[in-house]
N, C-alpha and C positions, 0 to 999 in steps of 0.2 A: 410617333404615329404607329397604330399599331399596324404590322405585317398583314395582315387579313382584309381585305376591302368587301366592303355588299354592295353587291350586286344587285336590284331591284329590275325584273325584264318579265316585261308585260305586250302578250302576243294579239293583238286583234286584227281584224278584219281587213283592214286596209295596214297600218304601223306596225310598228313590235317599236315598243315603248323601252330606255334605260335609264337609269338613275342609278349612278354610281357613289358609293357615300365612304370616305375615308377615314372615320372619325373625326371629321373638321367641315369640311367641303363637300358639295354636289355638283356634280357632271352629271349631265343630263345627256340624248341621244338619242335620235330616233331614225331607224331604216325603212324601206318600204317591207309590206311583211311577204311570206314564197309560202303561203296555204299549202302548196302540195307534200313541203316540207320544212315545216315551222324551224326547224333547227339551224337550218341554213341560213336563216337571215337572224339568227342567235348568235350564229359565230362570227356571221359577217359583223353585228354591233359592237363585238369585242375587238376583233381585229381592229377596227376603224377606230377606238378608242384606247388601243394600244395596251392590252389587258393581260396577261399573264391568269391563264384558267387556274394554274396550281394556285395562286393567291386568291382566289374568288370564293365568299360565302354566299351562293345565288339563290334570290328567290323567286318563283317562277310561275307568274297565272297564266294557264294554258286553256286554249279554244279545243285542242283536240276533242275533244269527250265531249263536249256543246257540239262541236259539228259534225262528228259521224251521228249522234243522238238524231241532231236536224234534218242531216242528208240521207240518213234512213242506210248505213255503209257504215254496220255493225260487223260482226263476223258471223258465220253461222252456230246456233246456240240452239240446246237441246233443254226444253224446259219441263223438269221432272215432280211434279206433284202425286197427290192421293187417288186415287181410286172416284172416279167421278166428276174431277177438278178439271181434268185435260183443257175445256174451253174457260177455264176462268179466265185468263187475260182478254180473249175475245170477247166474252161477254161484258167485262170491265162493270160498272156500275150504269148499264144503260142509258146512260146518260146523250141526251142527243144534242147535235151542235148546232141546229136549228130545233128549234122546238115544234113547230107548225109548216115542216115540211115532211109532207105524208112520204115523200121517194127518193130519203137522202140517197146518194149515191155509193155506192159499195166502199167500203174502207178493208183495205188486208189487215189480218191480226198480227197482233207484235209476231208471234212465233208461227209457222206455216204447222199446220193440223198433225203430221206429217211428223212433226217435230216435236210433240208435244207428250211425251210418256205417263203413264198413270202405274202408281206404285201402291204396294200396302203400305205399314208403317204410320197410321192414325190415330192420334192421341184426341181426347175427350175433353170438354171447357177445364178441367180439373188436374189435367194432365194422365187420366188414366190410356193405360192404352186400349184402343177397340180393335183397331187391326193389327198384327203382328207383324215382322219383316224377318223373314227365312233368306237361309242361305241359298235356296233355291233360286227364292226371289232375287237376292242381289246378285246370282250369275246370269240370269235373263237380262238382267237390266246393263251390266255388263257389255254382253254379246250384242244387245241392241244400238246400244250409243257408240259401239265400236263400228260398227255394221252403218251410222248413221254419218259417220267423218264430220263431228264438229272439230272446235277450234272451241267452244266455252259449252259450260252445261251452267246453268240455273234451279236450285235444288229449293223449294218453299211446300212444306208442308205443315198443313194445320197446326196450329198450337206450338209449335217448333221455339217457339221464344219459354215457352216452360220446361220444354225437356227438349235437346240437341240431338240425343243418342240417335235417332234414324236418320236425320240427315250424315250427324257423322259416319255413320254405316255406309250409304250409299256412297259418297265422297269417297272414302277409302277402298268401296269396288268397283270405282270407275278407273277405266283404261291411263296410262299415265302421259305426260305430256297435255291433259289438257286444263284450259283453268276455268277454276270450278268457284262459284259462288254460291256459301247460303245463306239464307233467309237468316238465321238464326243468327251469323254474323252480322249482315248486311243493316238490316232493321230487325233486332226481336221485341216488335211489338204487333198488339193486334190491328186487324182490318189486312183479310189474305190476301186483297186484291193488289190495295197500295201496296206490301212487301211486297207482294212475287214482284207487280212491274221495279220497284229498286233494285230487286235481286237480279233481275233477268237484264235491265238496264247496265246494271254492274258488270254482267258477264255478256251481256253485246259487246259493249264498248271496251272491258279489259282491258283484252291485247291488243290493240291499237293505242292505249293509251300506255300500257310496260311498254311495248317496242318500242313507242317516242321515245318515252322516260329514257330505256333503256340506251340508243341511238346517242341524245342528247348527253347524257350522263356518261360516254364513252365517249365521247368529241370534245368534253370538258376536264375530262383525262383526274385531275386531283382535286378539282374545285369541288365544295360540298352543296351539293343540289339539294333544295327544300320546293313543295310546291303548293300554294298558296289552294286552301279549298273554299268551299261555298259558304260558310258558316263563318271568314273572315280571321280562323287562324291557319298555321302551316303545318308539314308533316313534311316529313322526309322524301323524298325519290323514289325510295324504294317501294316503302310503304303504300305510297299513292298510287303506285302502278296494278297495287291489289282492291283499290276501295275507290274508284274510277269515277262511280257514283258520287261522291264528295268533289267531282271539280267541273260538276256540270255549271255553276257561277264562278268561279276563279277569277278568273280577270274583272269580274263588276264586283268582289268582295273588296277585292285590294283598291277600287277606285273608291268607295265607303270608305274601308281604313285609313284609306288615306286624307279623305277630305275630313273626317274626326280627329286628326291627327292636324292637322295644318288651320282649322278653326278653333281648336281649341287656344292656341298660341294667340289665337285672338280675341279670348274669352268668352266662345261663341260655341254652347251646346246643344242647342236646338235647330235644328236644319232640316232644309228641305232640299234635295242634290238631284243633279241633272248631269248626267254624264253623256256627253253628245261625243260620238267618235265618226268614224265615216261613212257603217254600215246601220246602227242602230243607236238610239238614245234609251239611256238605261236612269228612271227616276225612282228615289226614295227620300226615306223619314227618318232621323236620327233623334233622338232625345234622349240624349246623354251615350246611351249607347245605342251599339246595334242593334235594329228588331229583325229577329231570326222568325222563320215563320216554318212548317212543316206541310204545309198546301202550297207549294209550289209545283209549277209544270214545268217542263220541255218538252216543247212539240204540242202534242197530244196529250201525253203522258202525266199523269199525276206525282210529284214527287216527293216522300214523305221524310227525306232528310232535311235534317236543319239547313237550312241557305238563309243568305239576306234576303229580306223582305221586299222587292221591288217591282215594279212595273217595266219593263220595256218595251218600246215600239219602232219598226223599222223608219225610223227619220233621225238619218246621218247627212254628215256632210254631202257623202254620196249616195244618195236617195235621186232617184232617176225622177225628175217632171215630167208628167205626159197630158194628152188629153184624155179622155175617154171616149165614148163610142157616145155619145150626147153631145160629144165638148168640151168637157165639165173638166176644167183643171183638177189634177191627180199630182199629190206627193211622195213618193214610196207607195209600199215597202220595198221595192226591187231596187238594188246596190248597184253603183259600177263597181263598186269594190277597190281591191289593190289595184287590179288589172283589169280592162285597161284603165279605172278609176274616170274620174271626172275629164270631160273634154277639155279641159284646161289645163290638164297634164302634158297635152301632148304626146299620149302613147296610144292614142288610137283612138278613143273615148267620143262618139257623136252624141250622145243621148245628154240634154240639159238634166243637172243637178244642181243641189241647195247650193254646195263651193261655185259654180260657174256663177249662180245670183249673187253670191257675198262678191265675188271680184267683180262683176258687170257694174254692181251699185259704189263699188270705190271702197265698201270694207274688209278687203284685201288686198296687200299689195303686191302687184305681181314682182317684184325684182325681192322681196322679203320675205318669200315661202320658205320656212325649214331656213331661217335664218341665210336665205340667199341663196341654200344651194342647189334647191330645185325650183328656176322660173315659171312661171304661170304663163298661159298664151290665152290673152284678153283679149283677141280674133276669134280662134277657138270655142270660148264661151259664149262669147256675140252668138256667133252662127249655128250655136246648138241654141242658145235660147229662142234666135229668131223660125225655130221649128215651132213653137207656139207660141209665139209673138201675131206670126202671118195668121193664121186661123182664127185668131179672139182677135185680129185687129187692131192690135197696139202695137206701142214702142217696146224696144227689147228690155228698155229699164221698168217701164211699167210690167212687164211679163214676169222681170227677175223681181218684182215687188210683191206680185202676187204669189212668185214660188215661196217666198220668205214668210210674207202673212199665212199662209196654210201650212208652213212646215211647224211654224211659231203654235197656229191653233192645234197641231196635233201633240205637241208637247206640253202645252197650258191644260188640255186635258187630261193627259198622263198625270202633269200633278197633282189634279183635281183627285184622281182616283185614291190615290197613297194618302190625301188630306182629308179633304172636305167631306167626301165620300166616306170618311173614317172617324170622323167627328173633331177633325182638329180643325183650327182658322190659321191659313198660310199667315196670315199677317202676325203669328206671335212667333214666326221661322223666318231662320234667316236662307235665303237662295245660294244656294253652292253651286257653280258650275265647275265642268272641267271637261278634258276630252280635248281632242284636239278643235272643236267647233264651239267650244260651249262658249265660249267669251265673247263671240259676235252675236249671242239672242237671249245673253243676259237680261238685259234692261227689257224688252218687250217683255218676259216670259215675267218676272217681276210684277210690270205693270198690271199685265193680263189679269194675275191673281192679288194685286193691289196691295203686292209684297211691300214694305218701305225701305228694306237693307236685301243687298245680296253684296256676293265675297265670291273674290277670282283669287284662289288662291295661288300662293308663287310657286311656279312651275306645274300649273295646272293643267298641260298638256301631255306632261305625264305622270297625272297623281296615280293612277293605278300602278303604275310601278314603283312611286315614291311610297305608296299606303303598304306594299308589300315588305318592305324594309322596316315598318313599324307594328307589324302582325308578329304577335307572337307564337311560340308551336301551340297545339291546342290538340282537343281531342273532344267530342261530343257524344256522350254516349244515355243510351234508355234500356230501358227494358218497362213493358205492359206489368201491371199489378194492379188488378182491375179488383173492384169491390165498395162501400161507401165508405167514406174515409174515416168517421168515427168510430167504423167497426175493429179497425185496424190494430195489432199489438205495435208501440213502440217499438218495441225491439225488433220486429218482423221489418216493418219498414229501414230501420238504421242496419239491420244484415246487407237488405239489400244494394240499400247507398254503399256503403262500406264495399262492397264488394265490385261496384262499376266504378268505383275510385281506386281502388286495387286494380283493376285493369287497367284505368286509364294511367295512372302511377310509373306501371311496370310499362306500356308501352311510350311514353316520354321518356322514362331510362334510358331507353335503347335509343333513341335519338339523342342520347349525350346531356338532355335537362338534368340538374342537378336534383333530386326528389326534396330537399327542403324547399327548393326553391317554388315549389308545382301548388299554382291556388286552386283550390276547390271552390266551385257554386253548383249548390242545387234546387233542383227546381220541382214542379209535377206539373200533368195535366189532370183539371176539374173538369167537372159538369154535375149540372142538376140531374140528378135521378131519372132516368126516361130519355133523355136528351144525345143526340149523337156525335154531333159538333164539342170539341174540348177549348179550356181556356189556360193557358201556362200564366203561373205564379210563384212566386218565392218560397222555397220551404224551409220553414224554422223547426216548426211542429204544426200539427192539425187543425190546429184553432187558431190561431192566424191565417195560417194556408186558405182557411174557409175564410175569414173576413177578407182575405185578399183578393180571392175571387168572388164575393157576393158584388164588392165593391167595382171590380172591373168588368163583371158583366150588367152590372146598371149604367158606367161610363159607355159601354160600348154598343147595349142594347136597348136603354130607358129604364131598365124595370131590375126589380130584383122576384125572385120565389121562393115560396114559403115548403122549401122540400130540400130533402137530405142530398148532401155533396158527394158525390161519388169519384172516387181516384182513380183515372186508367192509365197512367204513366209517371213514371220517375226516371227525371233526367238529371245528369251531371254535364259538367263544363268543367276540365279540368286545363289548364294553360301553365304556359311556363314564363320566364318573365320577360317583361318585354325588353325588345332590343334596345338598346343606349343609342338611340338616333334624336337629335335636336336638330332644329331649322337655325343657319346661320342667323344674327340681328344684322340688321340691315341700317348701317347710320344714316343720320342725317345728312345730308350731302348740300352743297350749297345749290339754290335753283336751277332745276335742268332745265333746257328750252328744247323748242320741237326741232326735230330734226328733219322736217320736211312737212307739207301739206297735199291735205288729198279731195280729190271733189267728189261728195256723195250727192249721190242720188235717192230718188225717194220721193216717201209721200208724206215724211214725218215731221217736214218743216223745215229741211235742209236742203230740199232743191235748190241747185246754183249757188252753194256755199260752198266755199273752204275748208278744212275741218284742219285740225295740227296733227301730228302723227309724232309720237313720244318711243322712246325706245325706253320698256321695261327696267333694261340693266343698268339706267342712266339714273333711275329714280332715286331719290332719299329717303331714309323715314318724314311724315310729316308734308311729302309732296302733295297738293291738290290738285287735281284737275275738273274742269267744269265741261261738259259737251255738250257740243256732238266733237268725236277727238277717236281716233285711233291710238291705240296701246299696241309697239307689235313686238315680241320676243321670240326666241327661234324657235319654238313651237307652236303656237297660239298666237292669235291676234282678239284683241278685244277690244271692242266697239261700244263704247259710252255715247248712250244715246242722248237728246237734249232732254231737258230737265232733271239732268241726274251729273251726281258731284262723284269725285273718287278720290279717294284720299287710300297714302301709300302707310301701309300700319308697320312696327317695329321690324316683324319678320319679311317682309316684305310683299304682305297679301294687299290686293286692292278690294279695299270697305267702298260701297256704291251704296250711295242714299238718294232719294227724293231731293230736289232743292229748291221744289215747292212743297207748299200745303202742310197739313199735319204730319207727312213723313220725313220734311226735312230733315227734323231734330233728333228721330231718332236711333241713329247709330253712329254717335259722336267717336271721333276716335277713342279707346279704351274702355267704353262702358260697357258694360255685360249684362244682357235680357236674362235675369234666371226665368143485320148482318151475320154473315156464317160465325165468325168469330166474335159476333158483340159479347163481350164479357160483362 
């Protein structure tokens, strides 16, 4: 066996997720998570699993940089642009959050007015320069930001993706000790707005994110720290602590890699995934691979690095039920969170949540939480559901039926948006759940969109951290080369590939990738002539590049146009190889029986039934089960609703079909579905 173990530890909201892999075998492990200081329940995962730091290769999706972003508990950041620019982030692209509300309410700007410097040093669409930058200039600028005690400065100035030389300038006469982000790095591509906020973004969040890194990566003494980014591969500790911006999705990339990783074993590359955890549900679209998007948000904020493509919405296990000021049952977005987490915990917890409605209705069992070792208090739950039970007039199991039909409708919508909304039919996708919640709202969420297969893959309650053990290092890189792409010299364009591969090359080096080993893919963004919105496609050469996008924006829009392609991005994807992780096979085993029975409640046809209750570990390949039936493993429980089958596949994932109608048949065991800067 080899000396080295991975480590996979994935920190959310409520857990901090492990998944330990020896070359043979997984250990799994999950702690409650200490938000104030992510680290501390990192080390407590180890200890408790008996771990030796110096032997650890750990990879690590972290919340920090997602939740100072959220909680508005950046540092203080001095954001230095051109002559005129000072309100561009406040101004942002006008855009309102109500459309038809004459007297939105005041919003503060990312950076206070106060904060906000205006510099020469202005370059022209061409790259010429219009305003100059003197040494004059850079000692005022100097004196100012010394004069202002930040902790980060944010440097985005015009055009900066064509020529660097002033930001470098500036950079290098700013005071020492502080950390400094530019545009030029950060994102050099056009649209000033989107970059400044990544760049500014990047240098909020920084040093809150190097301190973690830093903290963590000194409590783990020899172990080699990697950290899982938004784009779904890894980078090093050190590195990430510079490019903060890349792990605003961390933890929901590796829950993706992971579930691509665990359905493929089951010959299964089309999905549609739900990652339900305590705080929020996070849904996407897989085919074949990841879809990376460059219009993502956090917060507010528009975010123009690559991330996985996903929708989230506040409905977790611990999503508070309330009524509202009408009545009107409410599910989320407000969390109990870790602390004091749902009133079934036992730590304090009054407020009814989705986990009190799964234990009130019998699909959870209170003595088999966390494999037994954290009990449930099914008093507890009663008496927080019956806070809106007494008002609407019903029984506590009716009240906990309705928290589950509305948390269900809010996430059959979510998937609605990443699908249907998008022009795909859920029905030719198979349903991924995972999360610590996801295996109890499988089967309705299926239904809802009249899915016929979904897959609970094995140890789905901590695929985020098992996906992080099968993400490779990576590195994403662009730069803006704006023009019609006919126009373009070959060779102009293969300089500039050539030369974001050379970067991305030389910095996987230094992460120890082997340079034969480092695959290249590139890519551009299209659009029609006039048009603002781009389309990423494959680049071989130009004339395909353009059939590739005539063709994906008539998929995606109805139509195609009779007008010339214009190129405003070139992007690479350079990775290293992937880690040597396999899922054990899982034999057949001779018929397991249940190991107990549980009485659900409900409205789904199982009132005043029995259901069987199966232990996961117990199963063989080749086991069936028919429900209504509980599945419970030390992380997850999953609830097989009636008229649905589940059958146990080689690696040990649960295949769930229809077992009526036209969906019964098909997911047989083993078959496979095949602007200022507009340039």
């Amino acid at each position: 066996m080899n000396d080295t173990l991975m480590l996979g530890v994935d920190t959310g909201g409520t857990f901090t997720d492990f998944v330990l892999y020896d070359g043979h075998a997984l250990r799994i492990h999950k702690v409650l998570s200490t938000p104030e200081a992510p680290e501390r329940a990192i080390l407590q995962g180890i200890r408790e699993l008996g771990l030796d730091p110096a032997s650890l290769d750990v990879v690590h999706g972290s919340t920090v940089a997602t939740n100072a972003a959220l909680e508005g508990k950046g540092v203080r950041t001095v954001f230095i642009t051109n002559r005129g620019l000072g309100d561009l982030l406040t101004i942002g692209r006008q855009a309102r959050a109500r459309l038809y509300d004459l007297q939105p309410p005041p919003v503060a700007p990312p950076v206070p007015e106060a904060l906000c410097l205006e510099t020469g040093g202005r370059l022209g669409s061409r790259g010429e320069v219009v305003e100059d930058l003197g040494e004059a200039e850079l000692r005022r600028l100097h004196d100012t930001v010394k004069h202002l005690v930040p902790r980060a400065v944010a440097i985005n100035l015009l055009f900066s993706f064509l020529d660097d030389r002033f930001e470098r300038a500036i950079e290098q006469a700013l005071p020492a000790g502080l950390f400094v982000s530019r545009s030029s790095v950060v994102l050099p591509e056009y649209k000033e707005y989107e970059r400044g906020i990544a760049t500014w973004l990047n240098a909020w969040v920084g040093p809150i994110v190097a301190d973690y890194l830093a903290r963590l990566s000194a409590a783990l003494q020899d172990s080699r720290l990697a950290v899982m980014q938004s784009s779904g591969g890894t980078m090093a500790a050190a590195e990430a602590g510079r490019q903060a911006v890349h792990m605003l999705l961390s933890g929901p990339a590796g829950g993706l890699a992971g579930a691509r990783f665990v359905a493929a074993a089951s010959g299964r590359r089309r999905l549609m995934t739900f990652d339900m955890g305590g705080t929020s549900t996070d849904v996407a679209l897989i085919d074949g691979e990841l879809q990376l998007t460059t219009e993502g948000h956090i917060g507010p904020w528009p975010v123009a690095i690559p991330m996985v493509d996903m929708h989230t919405i506040g409905a977790g296990g611990g999503s508070i039920a309330s009524l509202d000021a009408g009545g009107m049952l409410q599910v989320g977005p407000q969390s109990a969170g870790a602390d004091p987490g749902p009133a079934c915990y036992g730590r304090g917890g009054r407020q009814p949540t989705v986990t009190d409605a799964n234990l009130v209705l019998g699909r959870l069992r209170p003595d088999d939480f966390l494999g037994g070792q954290m009990p449930l208090d099914t008093a507890a739950a009663r008496q927080a559901l019956q806070r809106i039970a007494d008002p609407l007039g019903m029984s506590v199991e009716s009240a906990a039926q309705g928290v589950i039909d509305l948390a269900n409708q809010h996430m059959a919508n979510a998937l609605r948006v990443i699908s249907v909304q998008r022009g795909h039919d859920p029905r030719d996708f198979t349903l991924v759940s995972f999360g610590g919640a996801g295996g109890l709202h499988v089967c309705a969420l299926a239904e809802a969109l009249d899915m016929p297969t979904a897959l609970v893959p094995i140890h789905g309650g901590v695929l985020s951290a098992l996906g992080m053990l099968a993400a490779p290092r990576e590195r994403q890189l662009s730069r803006t080369c704006a023009g019609i792409l006919a126009s373009f010299p070959a060779e102009t364009l293969e300089h500039h590939f050539q030369a974001l591969e050379s970067q991305g090359r030389t910095d996987l080096a230094k992460e120890g990738v082997p340079v034969g080993a480092i695959a290249s893919r590139r890519s551009v963004d299209l659009r029609y002539a006039g048009q603002t919105f781009t389309l990423g496609v494959p680049w071989t050469d130009p004339r395909t590049a353009a059939e590739h996008f005539h063709h994906r924006h008539e998929r995606r829009y109805g139509h195609r146009l009779d007008l010339p392609v214009e190129l405003v991005n070139l992007r690479v994807t350079l990775h290293g190889p992937t880690p040597a992780l396999s899922l054990p096979v899982t034999p057949p085993k001779t018929a397991a029986t249940p190991v107990g029975s549980v009485h659900l409640h409900g409205t789904d046809h199982v009132s005043d039934r029995a259901a069987p209750v199966w232990r996961r570990e117990e199963l063989g390949a080749g086991q069936c089960i028919t429900g209504p039936a509980l599945v419970t493993e030390q992380v997850a429980t999953t609830y097989i609703a009636p008229g649905w089958r589940c059958t146990v596949d080689e690696t040990g994932n649960l295949l769930l079909t229809r077992s009526s109608g036209a969906a019964a048949g098909t997911a047989t065991r083993g078959k496979k579905r095949q602007d200022r800067e507009r340039p």
